[in-house]
N, C-alpha and C positions, 0 to 999 in steps of 0.2 A: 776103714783105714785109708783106702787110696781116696775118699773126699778127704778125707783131715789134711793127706802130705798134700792136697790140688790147692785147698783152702789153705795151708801156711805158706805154701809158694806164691798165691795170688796177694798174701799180706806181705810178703819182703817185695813182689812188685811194688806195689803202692810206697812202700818205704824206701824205696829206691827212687821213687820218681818223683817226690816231694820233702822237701826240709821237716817239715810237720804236717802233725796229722793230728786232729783231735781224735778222743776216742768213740766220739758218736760217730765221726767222720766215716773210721772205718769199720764201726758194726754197723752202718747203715751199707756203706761197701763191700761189703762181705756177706748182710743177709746175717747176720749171726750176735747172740748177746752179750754185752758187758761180758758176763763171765767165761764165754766161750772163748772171747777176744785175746784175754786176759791169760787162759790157759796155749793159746795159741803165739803169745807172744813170748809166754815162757820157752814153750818149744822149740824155737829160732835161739832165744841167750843160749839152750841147751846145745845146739848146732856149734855155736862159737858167735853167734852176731851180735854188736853190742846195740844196745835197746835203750834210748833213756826217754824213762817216763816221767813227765811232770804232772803236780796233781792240782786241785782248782777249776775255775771255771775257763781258765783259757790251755786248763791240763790237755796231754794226748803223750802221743808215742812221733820219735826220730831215730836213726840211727846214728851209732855214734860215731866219729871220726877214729878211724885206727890206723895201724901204721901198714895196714896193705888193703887192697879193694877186694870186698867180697865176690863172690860170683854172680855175678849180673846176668839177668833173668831177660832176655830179648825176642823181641818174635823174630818172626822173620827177613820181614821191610825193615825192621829196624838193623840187621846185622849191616843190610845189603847197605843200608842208607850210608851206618859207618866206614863199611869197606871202601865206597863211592868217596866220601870223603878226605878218608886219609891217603888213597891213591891221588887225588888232585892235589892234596896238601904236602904231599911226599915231593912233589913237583915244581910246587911256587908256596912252602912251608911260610910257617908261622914266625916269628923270630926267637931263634935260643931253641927250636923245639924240631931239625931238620933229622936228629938221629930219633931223639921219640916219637918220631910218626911214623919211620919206617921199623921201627921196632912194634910197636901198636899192629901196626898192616897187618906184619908176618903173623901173630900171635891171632891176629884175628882171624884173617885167612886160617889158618890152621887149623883152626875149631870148627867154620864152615861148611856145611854138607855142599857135597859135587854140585848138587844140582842150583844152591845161590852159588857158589864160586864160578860159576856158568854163566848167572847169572846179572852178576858185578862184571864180568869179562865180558860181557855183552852192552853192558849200560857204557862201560867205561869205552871203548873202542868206539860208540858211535855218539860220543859227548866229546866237545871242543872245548877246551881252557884256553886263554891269552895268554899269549908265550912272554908276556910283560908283567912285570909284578908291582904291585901299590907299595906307598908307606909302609914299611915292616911296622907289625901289631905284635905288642906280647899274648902269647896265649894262656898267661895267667890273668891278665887284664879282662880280656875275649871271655874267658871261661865266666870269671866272677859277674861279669855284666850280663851273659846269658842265666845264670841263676836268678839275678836278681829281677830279670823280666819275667823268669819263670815265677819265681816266687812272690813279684810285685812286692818290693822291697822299696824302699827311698833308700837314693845314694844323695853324697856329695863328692865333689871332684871341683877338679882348678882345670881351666878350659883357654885353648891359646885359640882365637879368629884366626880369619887367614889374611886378617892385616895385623898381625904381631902381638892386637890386645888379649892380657891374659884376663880372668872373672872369674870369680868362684861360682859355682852352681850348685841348686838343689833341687832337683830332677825326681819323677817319677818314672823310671824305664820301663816301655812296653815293646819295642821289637829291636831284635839288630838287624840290617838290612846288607847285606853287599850289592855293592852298585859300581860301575867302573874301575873295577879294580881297589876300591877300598871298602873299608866297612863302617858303615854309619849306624849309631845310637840313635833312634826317635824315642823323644822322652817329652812329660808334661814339665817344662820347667817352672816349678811353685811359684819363683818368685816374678818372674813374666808373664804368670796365668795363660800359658797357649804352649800348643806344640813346638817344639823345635827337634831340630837335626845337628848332632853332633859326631863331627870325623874320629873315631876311637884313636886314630893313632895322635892326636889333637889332646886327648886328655888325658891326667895325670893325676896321683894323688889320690883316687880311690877310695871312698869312705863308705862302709858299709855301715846305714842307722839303726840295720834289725827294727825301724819300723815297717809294718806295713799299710798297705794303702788298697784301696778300691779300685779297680782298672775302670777303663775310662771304654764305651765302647766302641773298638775298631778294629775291622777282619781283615787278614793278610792283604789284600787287593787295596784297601783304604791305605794301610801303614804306608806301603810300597809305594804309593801314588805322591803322598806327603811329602815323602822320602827324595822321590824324582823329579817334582816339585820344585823343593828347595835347593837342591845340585844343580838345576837348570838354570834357576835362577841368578844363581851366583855366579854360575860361568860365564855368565852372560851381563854382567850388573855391573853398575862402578857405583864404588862408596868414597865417602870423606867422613868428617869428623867434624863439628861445628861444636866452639867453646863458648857458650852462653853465661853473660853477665845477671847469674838470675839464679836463686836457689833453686833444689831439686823440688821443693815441694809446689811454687810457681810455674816452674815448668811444666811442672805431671798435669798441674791445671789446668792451664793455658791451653795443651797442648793436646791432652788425654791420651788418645791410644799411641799417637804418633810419639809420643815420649817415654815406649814403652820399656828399650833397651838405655835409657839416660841413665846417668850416676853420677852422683856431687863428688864436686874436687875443689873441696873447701866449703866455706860456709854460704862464700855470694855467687860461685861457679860453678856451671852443669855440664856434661861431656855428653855430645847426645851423637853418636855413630847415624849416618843416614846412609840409604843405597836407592839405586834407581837403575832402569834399563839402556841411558843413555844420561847424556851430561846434559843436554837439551830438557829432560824429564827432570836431571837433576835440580839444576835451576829453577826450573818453574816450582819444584814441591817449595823452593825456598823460600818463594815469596809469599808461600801461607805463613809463616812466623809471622809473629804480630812485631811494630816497628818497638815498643815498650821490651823487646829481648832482645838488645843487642847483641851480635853476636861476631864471630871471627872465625874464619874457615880453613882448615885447614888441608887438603887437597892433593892431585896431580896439577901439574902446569896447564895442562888445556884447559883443566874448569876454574883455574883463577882468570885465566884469560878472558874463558866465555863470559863468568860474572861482571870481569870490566866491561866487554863490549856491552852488556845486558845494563851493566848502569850508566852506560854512557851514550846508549839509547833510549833510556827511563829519561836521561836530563836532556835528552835533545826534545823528545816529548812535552816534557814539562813547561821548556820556554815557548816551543810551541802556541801549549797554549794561551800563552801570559798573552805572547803579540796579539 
């Protein structure tokens, strides 16, 4: 008897920690057969848990959304990990969600044996937060993107840069990362083919495809690294905007990988976003365009400047070398 209640506890973990399961998934997880599985998941509807089983080749077992949370099954790191959480988040909170966090704490705390409430009160007192808070993030936003990394789901969403332009995306999510006080999405964006970095408080629109997808392989250290990467980058970078007299599909060719963020605006016109770590770097990338893409820049006033002295040194060259 007490393997049975060990074994149907260790089957509402698994169904707690994943959307789906197939059912070989978890007789191979359990050590136990088809039939035994079967009678063990009756066991849990009997408790009150709803169970929905689809049948087929991509059948299995979920549970089912209800209108209050079951009793969640935690070890021990994991309680602490929570407690650890919602005390920092009680402090520089989520937005919309400052009275449910300290409600969650208490509740949780409460349940806690002495000896982790010791030792959350120990982690917490010798760990520092910044007394400065990011862009407010919804926590239902937060929540749905962290499933969707757990689950490797494709999303899509409408995405503003941090030069105004808005884009739709369709993204493969693999980590959320906090980093300076915000929180960034790394994801494969499909239609880019390579990683990118997106600021969560930055996106909007949220579309869950219930497809899923294959993770791509890369362990916290790599994510993080991507992650720090691209934030460095940026703080550091200066962009414009160049409006090329030239279809998108000339472009892509012309140009290849460097026309990887372009997009047609209209039939004879390409929008192709560039960045660089100085306006010096900037200019010089410019002059890889081929002269057959015209094109028109749109900019800060220092790099229209630098451009004219730069072609107004090109033409001093050029007579040069005529004489």
């Amino acid at each position: 008897m007490a393997e049975t209640t060990s074994r149907t506890l260790d089957l509402l973990s698994l169904l707690q920690s994943h959307r789906h399961w197939s059912a070989r998934e978890l007789a191979e997880r359990l050590k136990v057969s088809g039939r035994t599985l079967r009678r063990d998941v009756e066991r849990l509807r009997e408790l009150g848990y709803g169970i929905d089983a689809t049948r087929g080749a991509v059948g299995g077992y979920r549970l089912e959304a209800g209108t209050g949370l079951p009793p969640l099954l935690l070890s021990d790191d994991e309680g602490v990990a929570i407690a650890i959480g919602l005390r920092s988040q009680a402090t520089a909170g989520l937005r919309g969600a400052e009275h449910t966090t300290v409600s969650a704490l208490a509740k949780i705390e409460q349940v806690l044996p002495a000896t982790l409430r010791r030792r959350v009160e120990a982690l917490q007192s010798h760990a520092t937060t910044s007394p400065e808070q990011g862009p407010p993030v919804a926590a239902e936003l937060l929540g749905l993107l962290a499933l969707c990394c757990r689950d490797s789901e494709r999303v899509r969403f409408e995405y503003t840069d941090a030069a105004g332009r808005a884009s739709a995306r369709s993204a493969e999510p693999h980590r959320l990362v906090p980093l300076a006080r915000r929180w960034y999405l790394l994801a494969w964006d499909r239609d880019r083919d390579a990683w990118r970095t997106f600021r969560v408080d930055r996106i909007a629109n949220l579309f869950l495809t219930r497809v899923r997808f294959d993770p791509r392989p890369l362990d916290d250290r790599e994510s993080e690294q991507l992650v720090r990467d691209s934030v460095r980058f940026r703080s550091t970078s200066l962009s414009t905007t160049l409006r090329i007299s030239a279809p998108l599909d000339i472009v892509s060719r012309e140009l290849g990988w460097w026309a990887r963020d372009a997009v047609a605006s209209g039939e004879n016109v390409t929008i192709l976003p560039v960045e660089a770590e100085s306006i010096d770097a900037l200019v010089s990338g410019l002059t890889w365009i081929p002269s057959h893409l015209p094109y028109t820049v749109d900019g800060p006033p220092e790099l229209l400047h630098r451009l004219r002295q730069q072609a107004e040194q090109f033409s001093a060259a050029a007579l040069d070398a005529e004489a």
